[in-house]
N, C-alpha and C positions, 0 to 999 in steps of 0.2 A: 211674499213670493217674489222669485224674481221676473223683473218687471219685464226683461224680452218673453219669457214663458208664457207670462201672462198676455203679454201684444200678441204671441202665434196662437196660445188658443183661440183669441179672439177671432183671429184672420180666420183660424182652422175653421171657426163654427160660420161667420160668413160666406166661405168658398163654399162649404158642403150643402148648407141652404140657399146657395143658389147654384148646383150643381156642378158646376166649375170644377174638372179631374186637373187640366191644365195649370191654374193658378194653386189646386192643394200638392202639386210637385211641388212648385217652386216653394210654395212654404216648406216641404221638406227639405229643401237645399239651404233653407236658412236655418231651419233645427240642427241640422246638420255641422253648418258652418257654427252656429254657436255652440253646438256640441263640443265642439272642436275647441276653443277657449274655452271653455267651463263646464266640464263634465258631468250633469247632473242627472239623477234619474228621473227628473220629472220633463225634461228638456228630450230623452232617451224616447220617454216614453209618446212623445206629441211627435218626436220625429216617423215613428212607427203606425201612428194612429194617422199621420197626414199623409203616411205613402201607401196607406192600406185603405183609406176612404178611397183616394184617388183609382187605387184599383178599381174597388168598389163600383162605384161613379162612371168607370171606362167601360164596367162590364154587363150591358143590358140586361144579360139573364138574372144577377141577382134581385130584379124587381120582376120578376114573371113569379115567384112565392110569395106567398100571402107571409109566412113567417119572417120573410127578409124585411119586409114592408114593417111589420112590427119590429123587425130588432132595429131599424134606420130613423123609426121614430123615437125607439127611445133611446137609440143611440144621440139624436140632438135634443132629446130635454137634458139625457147625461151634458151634453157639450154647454148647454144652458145655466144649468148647473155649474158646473165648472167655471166657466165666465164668468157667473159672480162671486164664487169665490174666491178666483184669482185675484181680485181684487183688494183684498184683503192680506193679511201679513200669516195665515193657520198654513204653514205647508203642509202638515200631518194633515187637516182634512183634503186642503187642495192633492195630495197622495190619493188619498183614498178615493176622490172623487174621479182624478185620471183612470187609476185602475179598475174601476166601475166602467171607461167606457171602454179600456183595453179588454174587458172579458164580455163586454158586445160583441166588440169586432171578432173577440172569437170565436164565438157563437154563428155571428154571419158566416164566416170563412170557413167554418167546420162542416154549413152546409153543403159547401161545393166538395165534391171528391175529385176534382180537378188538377187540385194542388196536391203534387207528392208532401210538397212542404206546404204546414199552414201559411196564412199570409203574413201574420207574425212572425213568422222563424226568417221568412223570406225577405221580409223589410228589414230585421235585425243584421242580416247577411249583404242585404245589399247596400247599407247603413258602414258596416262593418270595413267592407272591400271601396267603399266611396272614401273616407275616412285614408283608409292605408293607400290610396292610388294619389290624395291630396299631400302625403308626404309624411303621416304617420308611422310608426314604427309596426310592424307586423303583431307582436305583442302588446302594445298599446291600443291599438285598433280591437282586437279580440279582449283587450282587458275593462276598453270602454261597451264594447257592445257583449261579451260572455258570447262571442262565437267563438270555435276552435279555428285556430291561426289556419288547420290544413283546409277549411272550409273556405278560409278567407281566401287562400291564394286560390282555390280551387277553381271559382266564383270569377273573382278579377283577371283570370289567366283567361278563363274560359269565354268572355267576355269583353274582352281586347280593351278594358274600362279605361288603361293608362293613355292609352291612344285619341279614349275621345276628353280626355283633361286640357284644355287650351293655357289656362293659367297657371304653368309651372311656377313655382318658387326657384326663386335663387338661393345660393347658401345665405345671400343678406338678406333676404323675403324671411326666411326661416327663423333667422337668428331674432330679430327686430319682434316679429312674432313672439318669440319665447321670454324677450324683453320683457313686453306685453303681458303676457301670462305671470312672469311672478314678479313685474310692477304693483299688480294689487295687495 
């Protein structure tokens, strides 16, 4: 597996057992960021789960249900799980094992009728529009995340996200970047 995937789940499973929404953002900005050089679904898939605990995590009521309380336990033996598989080289089970915890979370999230959009569709989108405000191309962005492009700009327009980006690239930030990418 690869070895950053395997460093964020690990972070993912220590920020969420010690309740930490703040520090499981910032692991999603690093899924994120490594999204962005190496597109993988299993990298797709921790960025989603670390922007959806985080929700989670921010939002008191989902621990006022006895059933949230069970899908949060076993969402970290899932993440347990997972941990130590990472560790090893089986991506096909490490696969299976993320998608085990992505159909917890959506199982939490389906309890809230809150969300127009589940909290997945919602972290894919805001994954999506983070992505294409960093410099990606509008169709790349939607082709990494399988959001519609019209969501995306929808999203990021509505949202003013370009504006709170401090670290513009330059055309040579970009280019060196791409160097980068098919150096390997």
């Amino acid at each position: 597996m690869n070895g950053n995937a395997s460093l964020l789940l690990e972070e993912i499973y220590r920020e969420f057992s010690k309740g930490d929404a703040r520090a499981l953002r910032k692991i999603n900005d690093k899924c994120i960021e490594c999204l962005g050089m190496t597109p993988e679904k299993n990298m797709l898939s921790l960025a989603v789960i670390s922007y959806v605990l985080s929700k989670i995590l921010s939002k008191p009521r989902y621990f006022e249900r006895r059933a949230n309380k069970e899908y949060l336990g076993r969402m970290k033996e899932q993440m347990q799980k997972c941990a130590a598989v990472s560790k090893g080289d089986d991506e096909e089970k490490m696969g299976y094992c993320i998608e085990g915890m992505l159909k917890t979370v959506d199982k939490i999230s389906g309890s809230d009728r809150r969300f127009f959009l589940g909290l997945q569709q919602k972290a894919l989108l805001k994954i999506a529009a983070t992505l294409y405000a960093q410099g990606f191309s509008l169709g790349r962005a939607s082709e990494i995340t399988g959001v519609e492009e019209r969501e995306i700009l929808k999203y990021a327009g509505g949202t003013m996200m370009f504006d709170r980006f401090k670290g513009k690239k330059t055309l040579l930030d970009r280019l060196n970047d791409a160097r980068k990418i098919f150096a390997k």
